[in-house]
C-alpha positions in Angstrom: 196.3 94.7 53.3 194.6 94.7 57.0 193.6 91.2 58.1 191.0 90.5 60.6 190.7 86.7 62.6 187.4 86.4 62.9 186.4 83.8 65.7 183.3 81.8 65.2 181.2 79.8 67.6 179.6 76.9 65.5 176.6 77.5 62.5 173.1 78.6 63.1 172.2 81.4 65.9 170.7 79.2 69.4 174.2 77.2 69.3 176.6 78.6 67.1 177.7 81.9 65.6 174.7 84.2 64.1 174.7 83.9 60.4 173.7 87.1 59.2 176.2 89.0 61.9 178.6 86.9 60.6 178.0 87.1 57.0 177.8 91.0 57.7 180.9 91.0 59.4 182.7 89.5 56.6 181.6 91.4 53.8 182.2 94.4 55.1 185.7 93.3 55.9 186.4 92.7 52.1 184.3 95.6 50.7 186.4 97.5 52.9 189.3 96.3 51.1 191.1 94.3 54.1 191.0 90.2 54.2 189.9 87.8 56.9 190.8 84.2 58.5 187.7 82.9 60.2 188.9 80.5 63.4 186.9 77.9 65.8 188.0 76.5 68.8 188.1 72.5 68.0 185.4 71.5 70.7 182.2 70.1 71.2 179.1 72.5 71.1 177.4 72.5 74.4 173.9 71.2 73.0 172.3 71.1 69.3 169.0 72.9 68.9 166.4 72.1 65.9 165.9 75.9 64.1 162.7 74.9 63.1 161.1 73.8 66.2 163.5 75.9 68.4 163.8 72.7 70.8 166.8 70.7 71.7 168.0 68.0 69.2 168.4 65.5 72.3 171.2 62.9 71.8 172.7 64.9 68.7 176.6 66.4 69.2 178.2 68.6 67.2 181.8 69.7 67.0 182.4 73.8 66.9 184.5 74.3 64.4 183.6 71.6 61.9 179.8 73.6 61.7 182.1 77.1 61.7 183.6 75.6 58.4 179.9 75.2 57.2 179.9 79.5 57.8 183.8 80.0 56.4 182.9 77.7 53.2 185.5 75.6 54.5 188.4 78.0 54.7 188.7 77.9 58.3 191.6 77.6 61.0 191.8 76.0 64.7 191.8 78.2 67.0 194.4 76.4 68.6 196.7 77.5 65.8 196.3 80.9 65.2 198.7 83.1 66.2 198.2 86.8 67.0 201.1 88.4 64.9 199.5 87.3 61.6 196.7 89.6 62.4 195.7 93.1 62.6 192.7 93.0 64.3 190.2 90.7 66.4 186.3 90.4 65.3 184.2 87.9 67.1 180.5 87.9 65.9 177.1 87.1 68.0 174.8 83.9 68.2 174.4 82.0 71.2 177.4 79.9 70.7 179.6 82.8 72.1 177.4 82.1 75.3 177.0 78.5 75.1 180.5 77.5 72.9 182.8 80.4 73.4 182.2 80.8 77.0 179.4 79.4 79.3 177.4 82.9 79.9 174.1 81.6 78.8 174.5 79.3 81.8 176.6 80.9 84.0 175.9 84.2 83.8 178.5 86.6 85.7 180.2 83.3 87.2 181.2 82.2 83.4 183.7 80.7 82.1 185.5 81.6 78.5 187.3 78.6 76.4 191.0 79.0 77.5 192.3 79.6 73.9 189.8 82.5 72.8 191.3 84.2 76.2 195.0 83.5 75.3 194.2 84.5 71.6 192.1 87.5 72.5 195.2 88.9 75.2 198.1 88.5 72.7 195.7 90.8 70.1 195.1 92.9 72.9 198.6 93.3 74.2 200.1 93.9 70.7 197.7 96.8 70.9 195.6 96.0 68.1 191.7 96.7 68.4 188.9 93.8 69.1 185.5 93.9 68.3 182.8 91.8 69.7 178.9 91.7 68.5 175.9 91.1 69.9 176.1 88.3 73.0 179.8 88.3 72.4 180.6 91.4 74.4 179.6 89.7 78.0 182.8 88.5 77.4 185.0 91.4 77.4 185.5 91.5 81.3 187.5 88.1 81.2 189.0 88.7 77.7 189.9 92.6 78.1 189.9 93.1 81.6 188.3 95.0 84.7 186.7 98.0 83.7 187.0 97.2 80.1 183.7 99.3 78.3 181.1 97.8 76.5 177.7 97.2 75.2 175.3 94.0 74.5 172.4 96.5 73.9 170.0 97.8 76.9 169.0 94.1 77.8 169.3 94.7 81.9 170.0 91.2 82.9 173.2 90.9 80.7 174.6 94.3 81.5 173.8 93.6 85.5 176.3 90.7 84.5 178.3 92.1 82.4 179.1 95.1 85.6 179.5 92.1 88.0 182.1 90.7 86.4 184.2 94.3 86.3 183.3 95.6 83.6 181.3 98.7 82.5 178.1 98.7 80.3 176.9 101.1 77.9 173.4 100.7 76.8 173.6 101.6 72.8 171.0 102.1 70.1 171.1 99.0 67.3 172.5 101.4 64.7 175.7 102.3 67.3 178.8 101.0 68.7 180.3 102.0 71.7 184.2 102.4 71.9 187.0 101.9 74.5 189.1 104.0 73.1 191.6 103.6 75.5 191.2 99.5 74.8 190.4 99.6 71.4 187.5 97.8 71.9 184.5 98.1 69.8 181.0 96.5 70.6 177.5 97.0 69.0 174.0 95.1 70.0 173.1 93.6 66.4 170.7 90.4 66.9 170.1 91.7 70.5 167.9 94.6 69.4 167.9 94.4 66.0 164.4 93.2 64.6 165.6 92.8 61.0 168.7 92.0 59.3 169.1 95.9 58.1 168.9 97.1 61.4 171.7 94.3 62.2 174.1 95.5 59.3 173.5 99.0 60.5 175.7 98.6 63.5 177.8 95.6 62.2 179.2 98.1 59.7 180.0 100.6 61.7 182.4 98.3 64.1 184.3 96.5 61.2 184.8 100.2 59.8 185.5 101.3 63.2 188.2 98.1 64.1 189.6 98.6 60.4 190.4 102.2 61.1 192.0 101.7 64.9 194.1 98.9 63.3 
């Protein structure tokens, strides 16, 4: 049986991982027939926000992966710990806290900065020649994690793929329903949350890269 780490970001979609990309992600995984180990980087999130009012809890912290364990029910893994030949694959889903958590894009922008372990993680998968996919936000990314010229997608947001170039890699503007493939990386990326206005046009794509990861592993 395939199994896919799945790295998370936090719970809830303005700080943390996206819910329904992840949710997505993980059922299709198992309908698929393979397994998962969701993983968080032990770290504090960069801010909390309220989801109902959209503003910023101010004074509230958080710690990544203890509101990832709220996503993974509890079965969950530091990051820290994981190692890269107990897997077949790489997933890492959308939701601002691969821009805020994961790395600091949503600041930053093209002079960001990715957590030290998601890189290490992300080039032993890599290296071992097993495929990684990235969702939504996630895939700004793939320059640091997978290298210059590395191809991928985030959508056809302009901003974020201006970025995305800047940092050496090379954008693909994609449909909601569609993934664009590295072959040559075995990289998969699709837009979800970043064009999708409803949580079928989400799965649409999200399916398509787990099958798509599942068959290059």
């Amino acid at each position: 049986m395939k199994k896919i780490a799945v790295v998370l970001s936090g719970c809830g979609v303005y700080d943390g991982s996206e819910i329904y990309e992840s949710v997505i992600t993980l059922l299709q995984i198992a309908e698929r027939g393979a397994s998962y180990q969701c993983m968080a980087p032990n770290i504090e999130q960069m801010h909390v926000i309220n989801h109902l009012s959209g503003e910023e809890a101010s004074g509230e912290r958080r710690n990544v992966l203890v509101e990832a364990a709220r996503l993974a029910r509890g079965e969950i893994i530091d990051l820290a710990d994981a190692k890269a030949e107990d897997y077949d694959a790489l997933i890492i889903p959308g939701g601002f806290g691969a821009a805020k958590n994961l790395s600091d894009f949503a600041v930053k922008g093209a002079e960001c900065q990715v957590n030290p372990q998601l890189i290490s993680f992300t080039q032993a998968i890599h290296q071992a020649g097993k495929p990684v996919g990235l969702i939504c936000i996630a895939p700004a990314m793939t320059p640091i994690l997978l290298g210059e010229g590395a191809t991928c997608t985030i959508g056809t947001d302009p901003d974020a793929a201006a970025a995305i170039e800047a940092m050496g890699g090379k954008h693909q503007n994609c449909g909601v329903s569609e993934i664009v493939i590295d072959t040559e990386r075995k990289i998969v990326t699709t837009p979800a949350y970043m064009l999708a206005g409803s949580i079928t046009e989400a799965a649409s794509g999200i399916r398509k890269l787990v099958d798509q990861v599942l068959d290059l592993a």
